[in-house]
Structure formats: C-alpha cells, structure tokens
N, C-alpha and C positions, 0 to 999 in steps of 0.2 A: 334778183332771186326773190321769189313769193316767201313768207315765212305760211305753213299751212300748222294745223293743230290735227290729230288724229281722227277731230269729229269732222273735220274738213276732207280729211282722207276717205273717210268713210262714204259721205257721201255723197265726192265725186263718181266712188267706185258704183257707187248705186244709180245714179244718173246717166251711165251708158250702159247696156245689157253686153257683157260680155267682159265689162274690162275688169282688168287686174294689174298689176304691179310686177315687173320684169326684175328680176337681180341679177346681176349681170360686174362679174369682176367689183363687184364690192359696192355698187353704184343699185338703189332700185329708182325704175321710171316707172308711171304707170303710162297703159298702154289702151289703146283701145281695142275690140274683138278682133280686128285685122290686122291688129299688130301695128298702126299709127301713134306716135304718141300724142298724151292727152296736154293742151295746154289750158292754164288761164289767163284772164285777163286781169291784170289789178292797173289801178295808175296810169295807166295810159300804153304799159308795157303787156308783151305775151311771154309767159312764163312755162317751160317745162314744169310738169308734177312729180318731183324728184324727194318723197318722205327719205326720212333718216333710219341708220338700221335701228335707230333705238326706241322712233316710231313705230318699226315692223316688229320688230319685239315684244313693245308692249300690245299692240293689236295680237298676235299671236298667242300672248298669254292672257286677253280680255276672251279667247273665241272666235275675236271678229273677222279672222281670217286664216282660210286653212295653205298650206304648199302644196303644190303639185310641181315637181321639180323646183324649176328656177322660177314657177309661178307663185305671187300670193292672189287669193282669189277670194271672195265673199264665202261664205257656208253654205 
C-alpha cells in the first residue's frame, strides 16, 4: 500500500483529463476517464490510488473537489 498525501492526490487527478475518484461502499479509488483504475509505481511495487475518506473530506472542504454522485472530480 502507497501512503499518498492530498497534494499527491491532487495532482495525480490533474495528470489524466478526466479522472476522479469513484466511492464506492465505503471504499474511494481513483479512476481514470474510462473508468480504468489509476495505479502507481513506488518501490518496485504497482499500487492502486485508494485516498482515505478523511483525505476526501478535507479536499472537499479545501474546494479542491466537487461530487457529482458517487463522483469526486476537480472544479
């Protein structure tokens, strides 16, 4: 498991046109415009991008991302 930081979050979401953050039974993944999920690489290992809801939380009350349903997405 990657540990990511918010600003990490941020600008993976900005790095692919389309992606956003799926929440999903309690679980958010970010996803890409087609609905693939987005992974990283650290360590030698490939990682799902799996924020916490307290990461989605505080983006949520920074601005830095609106819901559209079960979407979070950039502004």
């Amino acid at each position: 498991m990657v540990m990511l930081n918010t600003t990490m979050i941020l600008v993976l979401l900005h790095e692919g046109t389309g992606r956003y953050i799926q929440h999903d039974m309690g679980h958010y993944r970010m996803k890409e415009a087609n609905g693939v999920d987005v992974t990283v690489i650290e360590n030698g290992g490939e990682y799902l991008v799996e924020p916490t809801a307290e990461q989605i939380d505080d983006l949520m009350d920074a601005s830095k991302l609106v819901r559209d349903g079960s979407k979070y997405l950039l502004p």
